[in-house]
C-alpha positions as CSV (number, residue, x, y, z in Angstrom):
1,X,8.3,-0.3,42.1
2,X,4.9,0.7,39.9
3,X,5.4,0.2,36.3
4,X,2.8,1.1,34.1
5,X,2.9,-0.5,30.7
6,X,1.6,1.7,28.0
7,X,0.8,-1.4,26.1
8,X,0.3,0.4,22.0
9,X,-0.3,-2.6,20.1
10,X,-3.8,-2.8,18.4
11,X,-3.7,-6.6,19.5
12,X,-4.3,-5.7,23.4
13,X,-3.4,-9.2,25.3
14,X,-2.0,-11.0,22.6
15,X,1.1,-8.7,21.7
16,X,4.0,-10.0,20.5
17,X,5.7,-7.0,22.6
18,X,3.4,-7.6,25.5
19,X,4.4,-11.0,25.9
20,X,8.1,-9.9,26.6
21,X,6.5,-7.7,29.8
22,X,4.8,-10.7,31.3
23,X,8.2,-12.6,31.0
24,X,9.7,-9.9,32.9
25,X,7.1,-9.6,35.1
26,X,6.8,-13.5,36.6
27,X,10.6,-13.2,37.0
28,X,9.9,-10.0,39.3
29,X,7.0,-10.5,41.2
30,X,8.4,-7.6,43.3
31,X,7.4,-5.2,41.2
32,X,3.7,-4.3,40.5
33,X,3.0,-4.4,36.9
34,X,0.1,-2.2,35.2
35,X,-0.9,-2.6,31.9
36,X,-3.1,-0.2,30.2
37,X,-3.7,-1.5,26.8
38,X,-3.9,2.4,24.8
39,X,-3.4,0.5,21.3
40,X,-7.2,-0.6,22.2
41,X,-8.5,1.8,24.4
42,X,-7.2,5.2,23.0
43,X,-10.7,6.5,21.4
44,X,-11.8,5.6,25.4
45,X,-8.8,8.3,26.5
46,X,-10.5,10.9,24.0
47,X,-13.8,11.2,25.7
48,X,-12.4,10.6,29.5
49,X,-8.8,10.9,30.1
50,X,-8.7,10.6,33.7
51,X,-8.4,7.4,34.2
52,X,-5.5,7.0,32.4
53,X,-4.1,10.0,34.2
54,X,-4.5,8.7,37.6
55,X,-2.4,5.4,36.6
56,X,0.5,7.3,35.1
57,X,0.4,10.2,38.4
58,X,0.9,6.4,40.6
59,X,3.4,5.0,38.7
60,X,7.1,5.2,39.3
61,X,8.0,3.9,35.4
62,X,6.5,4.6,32.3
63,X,7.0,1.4,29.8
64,X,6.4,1.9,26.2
65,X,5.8,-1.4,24.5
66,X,5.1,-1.5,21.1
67,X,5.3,-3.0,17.4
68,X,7.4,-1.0,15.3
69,X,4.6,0.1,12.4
70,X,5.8,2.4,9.6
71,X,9.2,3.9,10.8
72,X,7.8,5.1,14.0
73,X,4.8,3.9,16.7
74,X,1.5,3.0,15.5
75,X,-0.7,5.0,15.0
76,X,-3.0,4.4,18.1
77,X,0.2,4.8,20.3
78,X,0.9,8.4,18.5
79,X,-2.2,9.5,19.7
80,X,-2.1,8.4,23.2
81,X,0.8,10.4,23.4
82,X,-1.3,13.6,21.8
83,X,-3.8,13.1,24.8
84,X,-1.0,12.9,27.4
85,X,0.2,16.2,26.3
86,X,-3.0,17.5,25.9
87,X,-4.6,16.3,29.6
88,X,-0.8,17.2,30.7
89,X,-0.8,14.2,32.3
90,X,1.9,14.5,35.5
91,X,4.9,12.8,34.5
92,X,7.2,14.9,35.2
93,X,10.3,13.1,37.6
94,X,9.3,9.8,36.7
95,X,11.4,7.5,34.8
96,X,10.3,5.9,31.4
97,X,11.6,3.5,28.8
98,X,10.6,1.2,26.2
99,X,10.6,-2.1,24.5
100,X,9.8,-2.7,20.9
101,X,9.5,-5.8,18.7
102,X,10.3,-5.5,14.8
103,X,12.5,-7.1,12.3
104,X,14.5,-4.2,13.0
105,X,13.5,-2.0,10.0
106,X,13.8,1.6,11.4
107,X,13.5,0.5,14.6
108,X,16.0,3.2,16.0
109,X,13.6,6.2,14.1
110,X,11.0,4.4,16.8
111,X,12.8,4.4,19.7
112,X,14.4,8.0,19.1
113,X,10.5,9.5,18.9
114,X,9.6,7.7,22.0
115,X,12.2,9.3,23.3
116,X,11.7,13.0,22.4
117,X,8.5,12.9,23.5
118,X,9.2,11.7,26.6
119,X,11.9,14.6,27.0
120,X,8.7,16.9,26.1
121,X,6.9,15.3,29.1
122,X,9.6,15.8,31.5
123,X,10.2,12.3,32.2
124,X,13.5,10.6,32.7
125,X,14.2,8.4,29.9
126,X,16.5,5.4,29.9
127,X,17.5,3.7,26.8
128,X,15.2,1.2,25.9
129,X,15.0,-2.8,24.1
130,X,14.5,-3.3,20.5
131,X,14.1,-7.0,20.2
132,X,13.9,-9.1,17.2
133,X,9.9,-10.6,16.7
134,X,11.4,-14.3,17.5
135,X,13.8,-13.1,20.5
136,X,11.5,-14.0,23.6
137,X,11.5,-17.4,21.9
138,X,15.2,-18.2,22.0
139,X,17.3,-18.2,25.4
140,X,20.0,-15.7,24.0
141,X,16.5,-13.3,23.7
142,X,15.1,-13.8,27.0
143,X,18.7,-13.4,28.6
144,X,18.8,-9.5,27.0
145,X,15.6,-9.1,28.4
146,X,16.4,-9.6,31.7
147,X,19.5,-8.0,31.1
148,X,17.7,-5.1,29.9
149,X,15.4,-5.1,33.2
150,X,18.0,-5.2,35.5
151,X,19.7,-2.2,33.6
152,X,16.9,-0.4,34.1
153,X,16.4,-0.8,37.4
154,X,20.0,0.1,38.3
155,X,19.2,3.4,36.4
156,X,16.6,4.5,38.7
157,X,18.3,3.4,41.4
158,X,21.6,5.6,40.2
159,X,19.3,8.9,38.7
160,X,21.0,7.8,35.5
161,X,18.9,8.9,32.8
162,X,19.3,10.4,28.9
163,X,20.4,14.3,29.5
164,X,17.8,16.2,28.7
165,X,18.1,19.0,25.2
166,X,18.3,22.3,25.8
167,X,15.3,23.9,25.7
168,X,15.0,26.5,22.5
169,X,12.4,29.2,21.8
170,X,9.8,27.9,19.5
171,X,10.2,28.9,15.9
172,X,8.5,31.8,13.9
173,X,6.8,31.2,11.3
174,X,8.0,33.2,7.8
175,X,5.0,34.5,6.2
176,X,4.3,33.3,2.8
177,X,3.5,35.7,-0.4
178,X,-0.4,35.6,-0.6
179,X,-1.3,34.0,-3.1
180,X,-5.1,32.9,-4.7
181,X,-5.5,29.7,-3.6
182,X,-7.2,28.6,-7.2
183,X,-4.1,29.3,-9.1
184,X,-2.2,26.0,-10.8
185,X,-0.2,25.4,-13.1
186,X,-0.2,25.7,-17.0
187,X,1.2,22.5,-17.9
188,X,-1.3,19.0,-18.6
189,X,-0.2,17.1,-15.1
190,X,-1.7,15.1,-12.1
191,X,0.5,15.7,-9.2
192,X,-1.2,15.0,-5.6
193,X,-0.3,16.8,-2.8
194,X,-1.6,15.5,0.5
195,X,-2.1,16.9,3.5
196,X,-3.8,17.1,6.6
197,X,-4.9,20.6,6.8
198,X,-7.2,21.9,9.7
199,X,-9.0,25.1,9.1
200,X,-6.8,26.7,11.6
201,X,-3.7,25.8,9.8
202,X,-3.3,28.9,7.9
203,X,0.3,29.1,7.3
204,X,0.3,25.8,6.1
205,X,-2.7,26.4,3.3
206,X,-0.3,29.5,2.8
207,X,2.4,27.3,1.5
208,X,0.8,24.7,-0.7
209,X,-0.9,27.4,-1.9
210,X,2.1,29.1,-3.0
211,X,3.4,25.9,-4.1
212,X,0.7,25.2,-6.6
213,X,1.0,28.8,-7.6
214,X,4.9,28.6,-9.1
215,X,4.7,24.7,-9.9
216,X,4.4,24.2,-13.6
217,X,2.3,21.3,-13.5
218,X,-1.6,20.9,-12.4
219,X,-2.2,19.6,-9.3
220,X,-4.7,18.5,-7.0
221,X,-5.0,18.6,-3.1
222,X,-6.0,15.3,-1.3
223,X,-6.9,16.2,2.4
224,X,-7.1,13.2,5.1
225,X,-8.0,15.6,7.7
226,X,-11.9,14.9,7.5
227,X,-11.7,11.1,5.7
228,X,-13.7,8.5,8.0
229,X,-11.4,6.3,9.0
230,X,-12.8,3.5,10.9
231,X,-9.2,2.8,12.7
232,X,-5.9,2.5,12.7
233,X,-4.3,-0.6,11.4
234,X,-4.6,-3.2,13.7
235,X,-2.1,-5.5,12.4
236,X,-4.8,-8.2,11.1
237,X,-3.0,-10.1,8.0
238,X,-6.2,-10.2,6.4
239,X,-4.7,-8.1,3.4
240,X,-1.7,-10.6,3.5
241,X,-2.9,-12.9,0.5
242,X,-4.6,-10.8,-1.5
243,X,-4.0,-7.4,-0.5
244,X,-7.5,-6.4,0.7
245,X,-8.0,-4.5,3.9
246,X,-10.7,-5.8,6.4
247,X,-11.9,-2.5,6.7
248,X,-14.5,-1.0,4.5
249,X,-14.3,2.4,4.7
250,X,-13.2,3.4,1.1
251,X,-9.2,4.6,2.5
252,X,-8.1,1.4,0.1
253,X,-9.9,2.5,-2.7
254,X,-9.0,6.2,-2.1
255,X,-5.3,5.1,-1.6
256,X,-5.0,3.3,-5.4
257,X,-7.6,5.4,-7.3
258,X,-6.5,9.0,-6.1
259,X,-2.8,9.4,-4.8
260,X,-1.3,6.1,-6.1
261,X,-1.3,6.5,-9.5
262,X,-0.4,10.2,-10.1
263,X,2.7,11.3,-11.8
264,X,4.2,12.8,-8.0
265,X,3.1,13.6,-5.2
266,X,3.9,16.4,-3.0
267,X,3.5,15.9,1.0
268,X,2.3,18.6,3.1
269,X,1.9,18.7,7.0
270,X,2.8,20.9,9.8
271,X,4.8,19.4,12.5
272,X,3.5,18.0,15.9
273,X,5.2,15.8,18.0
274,X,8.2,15.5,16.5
275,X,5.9,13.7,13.4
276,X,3.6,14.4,11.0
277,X,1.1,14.1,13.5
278,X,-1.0,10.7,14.5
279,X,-3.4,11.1,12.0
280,X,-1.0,11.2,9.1
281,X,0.5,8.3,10.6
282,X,-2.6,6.5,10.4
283,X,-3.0,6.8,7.0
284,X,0.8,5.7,6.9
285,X,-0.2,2.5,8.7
286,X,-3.3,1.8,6.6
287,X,-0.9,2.1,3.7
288,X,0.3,-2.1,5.1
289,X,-2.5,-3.0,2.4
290,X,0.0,-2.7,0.2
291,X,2.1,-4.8,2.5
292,X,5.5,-4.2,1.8
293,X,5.6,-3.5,-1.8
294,X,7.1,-0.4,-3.1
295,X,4.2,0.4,-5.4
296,X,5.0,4.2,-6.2
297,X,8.7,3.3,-7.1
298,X,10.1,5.8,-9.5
299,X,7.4,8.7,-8.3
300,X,9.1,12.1,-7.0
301,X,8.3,12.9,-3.6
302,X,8.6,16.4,-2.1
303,X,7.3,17.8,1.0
304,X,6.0,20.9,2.5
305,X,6.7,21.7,5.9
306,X,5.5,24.2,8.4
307,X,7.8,24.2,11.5
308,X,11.6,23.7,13.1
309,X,12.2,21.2,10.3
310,X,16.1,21.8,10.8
311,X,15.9,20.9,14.8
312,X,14.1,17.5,14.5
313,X,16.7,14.9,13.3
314,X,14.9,11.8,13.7
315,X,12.1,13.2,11.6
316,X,14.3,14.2,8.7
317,X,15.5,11.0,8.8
318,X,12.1,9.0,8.4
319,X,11.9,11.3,5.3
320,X,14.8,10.4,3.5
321,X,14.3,6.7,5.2
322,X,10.9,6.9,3.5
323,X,11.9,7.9,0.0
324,X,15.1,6.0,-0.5
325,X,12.7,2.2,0.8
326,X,10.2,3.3,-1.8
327,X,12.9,4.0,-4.6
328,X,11.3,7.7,-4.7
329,X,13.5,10.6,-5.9
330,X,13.1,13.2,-3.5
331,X,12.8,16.8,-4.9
332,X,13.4,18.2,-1.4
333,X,11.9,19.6,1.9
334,X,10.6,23.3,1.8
335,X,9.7,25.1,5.0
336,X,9.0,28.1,6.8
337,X,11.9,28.5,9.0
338,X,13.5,31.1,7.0
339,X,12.5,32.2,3.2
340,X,9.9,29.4,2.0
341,X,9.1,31.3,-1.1
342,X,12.5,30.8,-2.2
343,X,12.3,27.5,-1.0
344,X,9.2,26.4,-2.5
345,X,10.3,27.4,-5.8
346,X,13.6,25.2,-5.7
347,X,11.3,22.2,-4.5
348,X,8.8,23.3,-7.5
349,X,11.8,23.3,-10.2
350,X,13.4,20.0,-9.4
351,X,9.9,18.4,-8.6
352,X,8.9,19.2,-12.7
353,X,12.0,18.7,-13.6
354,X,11.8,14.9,-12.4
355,X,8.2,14.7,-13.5
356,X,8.9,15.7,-16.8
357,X,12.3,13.3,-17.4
358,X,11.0,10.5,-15.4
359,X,14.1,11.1,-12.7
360,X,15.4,8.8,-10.6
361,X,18.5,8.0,-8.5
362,X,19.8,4.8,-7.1
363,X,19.3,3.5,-3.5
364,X,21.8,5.1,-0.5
365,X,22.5,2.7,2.6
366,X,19.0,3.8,4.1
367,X,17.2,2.4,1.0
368,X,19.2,-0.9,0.2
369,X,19.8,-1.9,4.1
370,X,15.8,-1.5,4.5
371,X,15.1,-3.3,1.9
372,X,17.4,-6.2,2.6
373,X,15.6,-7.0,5.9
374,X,12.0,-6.8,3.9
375,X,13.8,-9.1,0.8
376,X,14.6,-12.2,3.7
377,X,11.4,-11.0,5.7
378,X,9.1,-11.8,2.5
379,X,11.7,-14.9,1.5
380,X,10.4,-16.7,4.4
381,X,6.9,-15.7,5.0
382,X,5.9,-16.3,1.2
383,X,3.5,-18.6,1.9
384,X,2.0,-15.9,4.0
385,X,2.7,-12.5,2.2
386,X,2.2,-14.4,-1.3
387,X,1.4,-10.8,-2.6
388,X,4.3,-8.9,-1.4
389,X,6.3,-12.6,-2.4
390,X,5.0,-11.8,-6.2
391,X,5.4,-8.4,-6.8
392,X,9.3,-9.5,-5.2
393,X,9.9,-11.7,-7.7
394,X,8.2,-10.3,-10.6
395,X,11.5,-6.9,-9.5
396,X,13.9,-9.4,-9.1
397,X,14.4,-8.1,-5.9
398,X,15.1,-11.5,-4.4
399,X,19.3,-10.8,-5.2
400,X,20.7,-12.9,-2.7
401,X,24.2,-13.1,-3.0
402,X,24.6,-16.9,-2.6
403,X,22.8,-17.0,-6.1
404,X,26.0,-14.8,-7.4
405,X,28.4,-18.3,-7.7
406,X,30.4,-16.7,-10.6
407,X,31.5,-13.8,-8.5
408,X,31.8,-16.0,-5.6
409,X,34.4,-18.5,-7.6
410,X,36.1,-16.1,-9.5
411,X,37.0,-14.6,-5.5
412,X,38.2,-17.5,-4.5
413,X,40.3,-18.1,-7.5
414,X,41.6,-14.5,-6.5
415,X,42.0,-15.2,-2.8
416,X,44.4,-18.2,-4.1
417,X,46.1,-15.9,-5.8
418,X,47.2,-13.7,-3.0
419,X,47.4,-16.1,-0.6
420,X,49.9,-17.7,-2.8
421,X,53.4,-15.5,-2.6
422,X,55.1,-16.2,-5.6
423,X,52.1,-15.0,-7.6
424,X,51.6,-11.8,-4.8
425,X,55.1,-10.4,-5.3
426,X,54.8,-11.4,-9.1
427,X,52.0,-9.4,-9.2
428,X,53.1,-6.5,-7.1
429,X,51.4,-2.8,-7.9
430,X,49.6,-4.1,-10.5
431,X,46.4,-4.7,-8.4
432,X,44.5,-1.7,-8.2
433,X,45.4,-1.6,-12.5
434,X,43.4,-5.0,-12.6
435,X,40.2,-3.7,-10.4
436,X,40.4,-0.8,-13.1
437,X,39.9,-2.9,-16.2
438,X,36.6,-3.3,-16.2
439,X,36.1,0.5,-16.0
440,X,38.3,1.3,-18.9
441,X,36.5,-1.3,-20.7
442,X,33.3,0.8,-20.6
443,X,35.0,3.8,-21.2
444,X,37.1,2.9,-24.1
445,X,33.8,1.4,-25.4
446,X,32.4,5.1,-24.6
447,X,35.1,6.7,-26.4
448,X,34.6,4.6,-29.7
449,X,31.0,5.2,-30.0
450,X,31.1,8.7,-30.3
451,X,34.4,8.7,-32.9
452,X,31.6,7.2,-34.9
């Protein structure tokens, strides 16, 4: 069999991911194994794709390896997959999976875009690995990945594959009032709203357009379409200490001086590729200067979004994924799918009205789980990350529940307790009434402040 590794990590040969294809590949010297290393290579792809072609026409699997950066692929990954669409490269029949390395943060919003994309290239896609960073290190972690090798192969063998989606007509866009594109809002404000809008994108400039037109604050447009970035992020550590990207093209400064420290900011991007497009996430990915620290916590987030918003599931949930990590309150998703002025008006209201009363709202399971994994992430690699290990401690954000030994005796005393069957029956219905106290506590407290 011909497996071509579409190797995305900016580090080329010395990829964590990478590393867990050559295991594979000295136990199965059977099978050739090509690497094309497009986390490097991918500006090469823009000006001559052919190359690149003629692998993926020979191969028999396509193999996705990859870090998980920023929810999804990186960035130089995304836009390989832009020029395979574009060259429309022949994949269509062939088989494809993937294998990603991460500490498991959003791994499955990774894998799931992987995977609609290679349902848009007509290849056959079987369920791929998402290995912990350390796993190729540890026998139990090199047993899944032959495990996960030998599955694969059985696939192919079998024509087993993920069914592909129904295939639905592609969406019209709803026309936007015209509006003049110099009108703002009345009210003193500095809300940001960032896009990457090509001149072609009319619909799109339609809708933020409109958008600054009913939204009571002033705000400003930020476009990354024409910004000179030098490159993705390429995973270097040098911002690790100090925060302080190796690259020098003024994103850093452009980042923290112009979007960071506005009062909201409003997110505006037409869909493409089941993402925001590869050049969105590179911006996303040059955000690691921050490393992981929620630095726009409390800021309101909206978006505007030209497209079949409703249809892509894994996108919507990087969206909400994104806000609830950040601790952003998000005012909501307008787009054009079926009356976007009305939309964009109900986004507007309950964007100024967070603005305005500094609204926020606690943390769902997509925010606190996420954040869990970067709280014993930055525990351990403090002495690396001491940055992200400061701004953790200076928001108590280190609440690890072994600290918690009150609660922890005072549940053992209770565990006695009903372990203990004299007390249980003595006790009887009067459980739930005891979990209740400390409610009624605060509510009778409630009640006697405003008799005053």
């Amino acid at each position: 069999m011909h497996i071509l590794v579409l190797n995305g990590s900016p580090k080329g040969e010395y990829s964590a991911t990478l590393a867990t294809v050559k295991y594979l590949e000295i136990l199965h010297p059977e099978h050739e194994f090509d690497v094309l290393h497009v986390g490097v290579q991918y500006r090469l792809f823009e000006k001559d794709f052919s190359a690149a072609a003629e692998k993926i026409k020979a191969a028999d699997l396509i193999l996705f390896s990859y870090p998980v950066y920023t929810f999804i692929v990186p960035s130089q990954l995304h836009r390989f997959l832009e020029l395979m669409k574009e060259n429309h490269a022949d994949c269509a029949g062939k088989f494809a999976t993937q294998i990603s390395t991460s500490k498991h943060f959003y791994d499955i919003t990774a894998h799931n875009f992987i995977r609609d994309n290679c349902f848009d290239l007509g290849l056959k896609y079987i369920r791929g690995l998402s290995a912990d960073m350390d796993d190729l290190t540890k026998p139990e972690g090199q047993k899944q990945a032959e495990a996960f090798f030998d599955y694969v192969v059985y696939c192919m063998e079998k024509d087993l594959h993920e069914p592909f989606p129904e295939e639905q007509p592609a969406p019209a866009h709803v026309p936007v009032p015209a509006v003049s594109a110099e009108e703002d809002g009345s009210k003193p404000g500095d809300v940001v709203i960032l896009t990457d809008l090509a001149e072609e994108d009319t619909q799109l400039a339609d809708m933020i357009a409109y958008f600054r037109h009913v939204f009571p604050l002033k705000t400003r447009v930020v476009n990354i379409h024409d910004f000179p970035f030098a490159g993705g992020c390429i995973s270097c550590f040098n911002c690790a200490p100090k925060g302080e990207c190796i690259y020098k093209d003024g994103f850093q400064e452009m980042l923290r001086n112009s979007i960071q420290n506005t009062q909201a900011t409003v997110i505006a991007f037409s869909i493409k590729d089941h993402s925001m497009g590869s050049r969105f996430k590179m911006y996303d990915d040059r955000q690691f200067c921050n490393g992981h620290r929620t630095v726009t916590m409390g800021m309101p987030f909206a978006y505007l979004v030209s497209g079949s918003y409703s249809r892509e599931t894994n996108l919507r949930m990087v969206v909400e994924g994104r806000a609830q990590v950040g601790g952003n309150f998000l005012a909501g998703v307008a787009t054009d799918e079926s009356d976007p002025a009305e939309e964009i008006r109900t986004v507007a209201e309950r964007l100024a009205y967070a603005v305005e009363h500094k609204y926020t709202q606690p943390s769902n399971f997509l925010g606190v789980g996420g954040m869990k994994i970067f709280r014993d992430l930055i525990w351990l690699m403090q002495g690396l990350m001491k940055a992200d290990h400061k701004f953790y401690k200076a928001h108590n954000q280190y609440d690890f529940p072994q600290k918690k030994r009150g609660t922890m005796m005072a549940m053992y005393l209770v565990g006695g307790m009903f372990a203990n069957e004299k007390i249980k029956k003595k006790i009887g219905g009067k459980i739930s009434e005891g979990m209740y106290l400390p409610y009624k506590k605060v509510l009778d407290s409630v009640k006697e402040k405003y008799k005053k």
